[in-house]
Structures are given as structure tokens and as C-alpha cells.
C-alpha positions, 0 to 999 in steps of 0.5 A, a space after each residue: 383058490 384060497 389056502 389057509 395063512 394062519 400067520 395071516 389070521 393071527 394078524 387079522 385080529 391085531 388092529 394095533 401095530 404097537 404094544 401100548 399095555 403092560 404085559 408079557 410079550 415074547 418076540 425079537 429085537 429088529 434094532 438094536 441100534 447104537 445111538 451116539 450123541 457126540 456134542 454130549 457124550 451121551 450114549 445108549 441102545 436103541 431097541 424096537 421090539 417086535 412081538 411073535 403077532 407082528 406088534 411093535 415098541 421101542 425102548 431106549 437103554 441109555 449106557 452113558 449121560 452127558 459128558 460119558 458118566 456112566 448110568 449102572 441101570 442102563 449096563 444092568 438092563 443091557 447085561 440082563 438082555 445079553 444073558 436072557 439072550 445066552 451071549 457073553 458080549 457084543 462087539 464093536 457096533 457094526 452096520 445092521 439094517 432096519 426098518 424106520 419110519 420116514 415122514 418126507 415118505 410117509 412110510 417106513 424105509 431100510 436104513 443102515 447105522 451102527 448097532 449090535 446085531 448080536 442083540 437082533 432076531 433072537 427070541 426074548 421075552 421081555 416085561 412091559 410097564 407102562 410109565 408117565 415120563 417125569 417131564 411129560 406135559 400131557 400125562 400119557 403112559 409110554 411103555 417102558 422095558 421092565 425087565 428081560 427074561 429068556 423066551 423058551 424058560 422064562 427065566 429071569 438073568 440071575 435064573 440063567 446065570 444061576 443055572 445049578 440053583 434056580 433050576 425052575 422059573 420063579 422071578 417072573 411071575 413074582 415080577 408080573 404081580 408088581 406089574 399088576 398092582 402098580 400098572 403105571 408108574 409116574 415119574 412126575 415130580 408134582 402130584 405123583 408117585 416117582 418111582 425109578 425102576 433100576 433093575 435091582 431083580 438081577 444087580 450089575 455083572 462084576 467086571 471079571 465074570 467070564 468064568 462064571 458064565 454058564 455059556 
């Protein structure tokens, strides 16, 4: 009568839906959503992180700020989750479908939108720090992507794409400790600490690397 769902029972003991605490989580992007702000010209990815027990997160990579200056933190990130993914690029944005949630329904629905399904159902690892936003007004801690690494090995982008001298993990554990001292960081200007995370581990890819790519 009954058979044991083991992903059924790993499920059963996850109360929350969402990653709401800093850590280390492997899973997949189920959107990678491109998200274009015309009257601006801002640009950037929109990304929901679904973890291996079924819990949720979004971040969002902003490639370009108003009027199309381009932001190098947010390429770094995107060109770090492409290496820790083992692909040289994306194409143009194409439709992907996703889930999302619809208030008029009171549930979440498929839609479709341009994104880069090249980021999508592929095993990741990423890093989660928790931050207080410089203009939050109540002062809660959101998630925030600290930084990518490549689920099976745990390397890092540079360990990746260094493949002949970091043969061997060794950023990541180095970078959960600096999680673990500082678990929230806040970004508001008065009475705290600001603290801007800029991806240095791994720095931009140069313009012309496709010869160096070890895949």
C-alpha cells in the first residue's frame, strides 16, 4: 500500500520553501531570466536557485546600470557562473519557461520571457551571504550570491579555469570562513559597516580568452 518516496521524505522535513541563511547549497538555476529596463537602459539576469532539497532563492546579476554603463561586478559573477557551469558563453536570449508566482492567482504559473537557458538545469554550487540592502528601511537580511563554484569539485572559477595548478579545491573553504565571521553584511550607510562584494576571488575574464578556456 505504501512505498518508500525517499525524495518525499527528504522534503518532509524542509518546513521552509526558501534559502533564508547563509551557506553552502548545491542545486540548479530554474531561471535565468533575461531582464531588460528599456526606459533606462539598465540590464541584468534574473536568477532562481533551486537547491537539491527542493528550497528556493532568486538573486539578480545586474550586467549594465542606467543608461548602459556597464557594471564589471556583475560580468564578473555571470562570467564566474559560466566557468563554474564549464561553458565558453550564452547566445542571444532565447524564450525559456519558468515558474512564477501570480498574485491575481494566488499561485505560481508558467510563463515565458527571454533568458539564457545555457545557465539552466545544470548542477552548481553556489555561496549564500545574507546582507541588509544600503536602502532597506526595516533592516532584514536578504540572500545575496556570494559567489559560484563548480558542484561536483568544488572549485571555484580561477580553480577551473587554472585546471594544471589548482588541481585541488582550496578558495571555497577559505571563502566559507569569511562567510562565517562576517554572516551579514550592511550596506546601510549610517550606523554600519558597508561592505561591497565585487567578486575580486576570480577578477573579469580578458576580452580574448577563448584559447585559454580549459573547455
Amino acid at each position: 500500500m505504501l512505498k518508500l518516496d525517499q525524495n518525499a521524505a527528504r522534503a518532509a522535513d524542509n518546513k521552509s520553501a526558501y534559502i533564508e541563511r547563509e551557506g553552502k547549497y548545491i542545486g540548479t538555476f530554474v531561471r535565468a531570466e533575461y531582464m531588460d529596463k528599456q526606459s533606462t537602459g539598465s540590464k541584468g539576469i534574473g536568477l532562481t536557485f533551486k537547491s537539491t532539497d527542493g528550497a528556493e532563492v532568486q538573486f539578480y546579476i545586474n550586467l549594465s546600470y542606467q543608461h548602459g554603463t556597464k557594471n564589471e561586478g556583475g560580468h564578473s559573477l555571470a562570467s564566474a557562473i559560466m566557468a563554474c557551469l564549464r561553458i565558453n558563453g550564452c547566445a542571444d536570449p532565447s524564450p525559456i519557461t519558468f515558474e512564477k508566482w501570480d498574485k491575481d492567482a494566488g499561485q505560481r504559473v508558467k510563463v515565458t520571457a527571454p533568458g539564457f537557458p545555457e545557465l539552466m538545469n545544470t548542477p552548481i554550487g553556489i555561496l549564500v551571504q545574507m546582507e541588509i540592502e544600503k536602502n532597506s528601511e526595516k533592516g532584514e537580511p536578504r540572500p545575496a550570491l556570494y559567489a559560484p563554484f563548480e558542484a561536483s569539485t568544488e572549485k571555484t572559477a580561477s580553480e577551473v579555469l587554472d585546471k594544471e595548478r589548482c588541481r585541488e579545491p582550496a578558495k571555497l573553504e577559505k571563502m566559507m570562513d569569511s562567510i562565517i565571521r562576517k554572516p551579514i553584511v550592511d550596506k546601510r550607510p549610517k550606523g554600519a559597516q558597508s561592505q561591497q562584494h565585487d567578486n575580486n576571488d576570480y577578477g573579469p575574464l580578458p576580452d580574448d580568452h577563448s584559447q585559454d578556456i580549459p573547455f
